[in-house]
N, C-alpha and C positions, 0 to 999 in steps of 0.2 A: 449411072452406076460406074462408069467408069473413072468418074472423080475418088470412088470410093480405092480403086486401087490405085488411082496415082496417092491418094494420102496415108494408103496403108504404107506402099511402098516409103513416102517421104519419113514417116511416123519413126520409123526403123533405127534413124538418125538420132533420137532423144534419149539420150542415157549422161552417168556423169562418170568425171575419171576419181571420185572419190568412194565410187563403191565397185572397184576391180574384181571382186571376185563375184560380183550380181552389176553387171551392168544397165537392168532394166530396173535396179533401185530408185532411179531419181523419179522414173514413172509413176508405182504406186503414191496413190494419195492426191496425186498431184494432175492436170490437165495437157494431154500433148492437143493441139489444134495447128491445123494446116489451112491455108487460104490459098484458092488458086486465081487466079487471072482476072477472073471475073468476080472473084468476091464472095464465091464460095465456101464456106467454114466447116469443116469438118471435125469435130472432136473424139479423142479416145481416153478412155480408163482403164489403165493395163492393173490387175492384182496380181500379188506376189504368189497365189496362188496356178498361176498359169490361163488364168482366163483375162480375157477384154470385154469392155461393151461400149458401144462410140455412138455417134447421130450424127446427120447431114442435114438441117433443117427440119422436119418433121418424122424423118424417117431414123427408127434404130436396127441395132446392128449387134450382133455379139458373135464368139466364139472362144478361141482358145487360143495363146499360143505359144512358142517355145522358139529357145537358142541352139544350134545346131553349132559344133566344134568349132567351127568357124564365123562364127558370133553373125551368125545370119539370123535375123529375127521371121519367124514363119509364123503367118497365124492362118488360123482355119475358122474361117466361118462357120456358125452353126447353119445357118440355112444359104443354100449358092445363088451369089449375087450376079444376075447378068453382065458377063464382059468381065468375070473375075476369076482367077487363077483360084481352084481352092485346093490347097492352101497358096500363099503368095507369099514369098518369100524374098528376102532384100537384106542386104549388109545392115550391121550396125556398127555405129559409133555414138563416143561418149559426147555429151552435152550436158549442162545442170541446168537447174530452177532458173529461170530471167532467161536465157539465152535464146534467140533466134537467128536462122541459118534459112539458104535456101536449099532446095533437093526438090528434082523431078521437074524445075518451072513454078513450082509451089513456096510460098512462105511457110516456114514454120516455127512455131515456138514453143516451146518448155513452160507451160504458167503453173506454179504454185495455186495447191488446193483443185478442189471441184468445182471447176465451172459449169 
């Protein structure tokens, strides 16, 4: 479980600089996935609605989440994950579609559409 908040934490990072005034634009519709060390894969689907819902290999996952003034991306699980902050909270910054970056020890990337 505690892969799940290193990639919520990393996830935080995927937004783009062409929708400033929604920086969690590039997310809808689209797939954030984080790999960690071991190989790992974590995916998220954030709605422009304020909710998420992600998996870790077999296991899913949902809640809620929101930007705080300081473009902190918080999300709250619907149900508390062992070894997890809820809510958990982490910076954001902009990224678009195709782009990958490291954060946390983790790979992560931006994929276009629903994987």
């Amino acid at each position: 479980m505690r892969k799940f908040l290193i990639a919520a934490a990393a996830l935080a990072f995927s937004t783009t600089l062409a929708f400033a005034d929604d920086i969690m634009a590039s997310r809808y519709g689209n797939t954030t996935v984080t790999t960690d060390s071991s190989g790992t894969q974590t995916k998220l689907y954030y709605a422009a609605d304020g909710t998420f819902t992600g998996k870790q290999g077999g296991q899913g996952f949902s809640g809620t989440w929101k930007l705080d003034s300081a473009n902190n991306l918080c999300l709250s699980f619907s149900q508390t994950l062992p070894g997890i902050a809820n809510p958990t909270c982490t910076p954001a910054s902009a990224h678009k579609v195709g782009d990958t970056w490291g954060a946390a020890g983790l790979s992560v990337t931006l994929v276009q559409g629903i994987q």
